[in-house]
N, C-alpha and C positions, 0 to 999 in steps of 0.2 A: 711334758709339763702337766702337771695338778692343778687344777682349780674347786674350791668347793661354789656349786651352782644348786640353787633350789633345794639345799639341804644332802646334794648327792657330790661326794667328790669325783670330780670328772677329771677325764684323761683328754689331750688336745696335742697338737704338733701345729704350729705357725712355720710358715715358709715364704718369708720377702724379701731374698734377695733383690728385686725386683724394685718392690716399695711400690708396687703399680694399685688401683682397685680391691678391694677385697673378695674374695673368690671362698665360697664355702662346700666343701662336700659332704656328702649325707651316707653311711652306708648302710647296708641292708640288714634287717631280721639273723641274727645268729652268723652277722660280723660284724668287723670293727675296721676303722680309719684306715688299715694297711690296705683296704681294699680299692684305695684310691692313690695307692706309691705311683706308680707310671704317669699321673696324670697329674699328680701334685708336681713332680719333677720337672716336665713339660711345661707347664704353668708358671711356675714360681717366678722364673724371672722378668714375666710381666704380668702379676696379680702377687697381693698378699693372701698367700694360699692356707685358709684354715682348713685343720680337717680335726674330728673328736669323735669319742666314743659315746653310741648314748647309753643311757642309763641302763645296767645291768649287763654292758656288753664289753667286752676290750679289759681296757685297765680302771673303765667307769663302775663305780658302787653300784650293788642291787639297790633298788627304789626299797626302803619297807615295807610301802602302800600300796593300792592300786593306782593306776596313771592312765590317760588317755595320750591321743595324737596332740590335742591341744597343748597339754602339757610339757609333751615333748619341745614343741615349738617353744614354747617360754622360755624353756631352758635354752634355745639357742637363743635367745632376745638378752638373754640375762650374759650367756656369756660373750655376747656380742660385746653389752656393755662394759664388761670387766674387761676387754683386752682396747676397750676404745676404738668400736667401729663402726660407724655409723648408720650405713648399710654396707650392704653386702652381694654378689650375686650368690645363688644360691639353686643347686645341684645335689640332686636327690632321687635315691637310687632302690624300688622296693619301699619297705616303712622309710625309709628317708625321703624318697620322692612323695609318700604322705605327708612325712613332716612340712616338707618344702611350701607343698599346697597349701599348709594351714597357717605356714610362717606367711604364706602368702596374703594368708585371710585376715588374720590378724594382726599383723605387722606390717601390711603394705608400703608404709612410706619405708621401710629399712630393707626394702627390696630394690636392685638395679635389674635384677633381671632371674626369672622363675626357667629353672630346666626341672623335668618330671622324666623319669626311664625307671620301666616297667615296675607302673604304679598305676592301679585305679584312681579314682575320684571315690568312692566310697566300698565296703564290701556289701555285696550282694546279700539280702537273705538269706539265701539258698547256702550259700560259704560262711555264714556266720558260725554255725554248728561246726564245721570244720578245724577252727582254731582255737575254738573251744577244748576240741578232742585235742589240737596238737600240745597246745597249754597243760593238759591232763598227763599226757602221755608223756611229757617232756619228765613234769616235775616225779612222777614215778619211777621213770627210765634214763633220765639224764639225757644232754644232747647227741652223747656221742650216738646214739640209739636214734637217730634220725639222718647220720652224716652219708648214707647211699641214698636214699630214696631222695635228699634235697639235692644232691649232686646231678643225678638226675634228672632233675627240674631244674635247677638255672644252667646248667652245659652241655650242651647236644655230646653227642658220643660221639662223634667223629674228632670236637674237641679235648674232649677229654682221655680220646686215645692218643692223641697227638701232643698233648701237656701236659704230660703225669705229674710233673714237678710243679705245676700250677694248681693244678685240682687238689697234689697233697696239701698247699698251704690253705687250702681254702676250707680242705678238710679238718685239717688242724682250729682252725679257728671257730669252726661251727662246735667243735669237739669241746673246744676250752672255752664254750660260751656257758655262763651259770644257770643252770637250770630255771632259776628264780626268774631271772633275768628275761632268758627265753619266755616263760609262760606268759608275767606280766603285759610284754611287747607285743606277743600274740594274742591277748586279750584286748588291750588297745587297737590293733589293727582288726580284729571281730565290730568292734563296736566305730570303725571312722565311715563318716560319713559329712563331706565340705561341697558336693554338688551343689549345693544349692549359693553355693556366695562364689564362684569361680567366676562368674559373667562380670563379678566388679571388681574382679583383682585388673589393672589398667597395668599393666607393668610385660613387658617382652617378654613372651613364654616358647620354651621350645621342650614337644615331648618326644621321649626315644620311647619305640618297642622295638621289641625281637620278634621277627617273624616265628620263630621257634618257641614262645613261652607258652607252656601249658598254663602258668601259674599266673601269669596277667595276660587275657587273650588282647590282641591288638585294638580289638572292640571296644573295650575296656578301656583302653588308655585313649583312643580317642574320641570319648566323652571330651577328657579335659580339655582335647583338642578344638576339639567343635565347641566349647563353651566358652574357654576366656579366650575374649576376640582380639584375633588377630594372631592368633596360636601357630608355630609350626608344630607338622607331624611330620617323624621320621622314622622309616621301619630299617632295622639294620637283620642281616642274614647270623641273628644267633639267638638263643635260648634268653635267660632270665637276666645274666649279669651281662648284657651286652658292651657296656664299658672294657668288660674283659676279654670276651671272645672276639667280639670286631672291636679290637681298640683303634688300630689306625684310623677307622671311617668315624668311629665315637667323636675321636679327638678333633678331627679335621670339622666336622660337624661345628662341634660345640665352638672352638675356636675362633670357626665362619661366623656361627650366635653373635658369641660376644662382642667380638670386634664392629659387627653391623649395628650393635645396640648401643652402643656409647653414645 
């Protein structure tokens, strides 16, 4: 399904056989919403499971403008309200688990419950210049000129010898991500920074890292941990997209969440 949200026509998939809660997924920097099929599936029949592409990504419009995390987040406040949902839980994975944070910050009451997997609380200094270059290099060289070295960084290699047919979709979709698109998102994620208002987000938070991410060290993610009180931390045995590589433990995880947060 289409929707136009914030001047950007967005792509979205609803799934309630169920009719239960509303359940939101967030997916990562240079993918889109398929990256969340095995667990919308799982879910559906007891949550109303959104999932959408953000902006510049998937079947979603390039932004024309520049955009922050903030922004991002509006946009799911915005099409929150066009599908009529009140709140939501909300699950967010990489710049989606930024998003999450920020929907957090700014939309708290439309929050039932905050998940964060393998996502800072802000980018460091140090990394800012970093995506800066990759923004640079993207829109020069296109994404497809990025699809081994990210592969790399979100699935350890024991994975990815063992899942060639998973790692190609995943490669396909970083490939067919629009360059526009890419750089923008990676300039947003240069400049997020929510450390500082996590301590009054009051709402059930639960963060995943991957003991294997070079790309969000565990340190990292548990900032957010140790800051909105009352936070679970949980480290799973994979790399960046650990939803994918430990799904089973992901799921049973997340599952345990939700149900103990109603």
């Amino acid at each position: 399904m289409q929707v136009t949200i914030n001047g950007i026509d967005t792509r979205y998939v609803l799934s309630n056989e169920g009719g239960g809660p509303w359940l939101t997924f967030i997916h990562q920097l240079a993918g889109d919403l398929s990256v969340w099929d095995q667990l919308a599936g799982y879910f559906r029949n007891d949550y109303t499971v959104l999932r959408y592409d953000l902006r510049g990504h998937g079947q979603t419009a390039v932004s024309p403008d520049a955009f922050s995390i903030a922004t991002l987040a509006d946009d799911l406040a915005e099409l929150l309200d066009r599908l009529g949902a009140p709140s939501t839980h909300v699950v967010g994975l990489s710049i989606g688990g930024m998003v999450a944070q920020q929907f957090a910050a700014d939309h708290q009451a439309r929050v039932d419950t905050l998940t964060v997997v393998g996502a800072p609380a802000f980018t460091p200094e140090e990394a800012r210049p970093t995506f800066g270059q990759r923004a640079s290099s993207v829109r020069q060289s296109g994404t497809a000129s990025i699809v081994e070295v990210t592969l790399e960084r979100w699935l350890t290699t024991g994975f990815r010898r063992a899942h060639p047919e998973v790692v190609e979709q995943i490669a396909e979709t970083i490939a067919r991500t629009p360059a526009e698109g890419f750089a923008r998102a990676a300039e947003a994620v240069r400049d997020f920074d929510v450390r500082g208002r996590l301590a009054s987000v009051a709402r059930p938070t639960l963060v995943v890292a991957g003991k294997h991410d070079s790309g969000t060290p565990n340190a990292a993610s548990k900032v957010i941990a140790d800051t909105v009180p009352g936070a679970r931390f949980e480290i799973l045995d994979a790399a960046h997209l650990s939803p994918i590589e430990d799904s089973q433990r992901f799921t049973a995880i997340l599952e345990t969440f939700l149900r103990s947060s109603v």
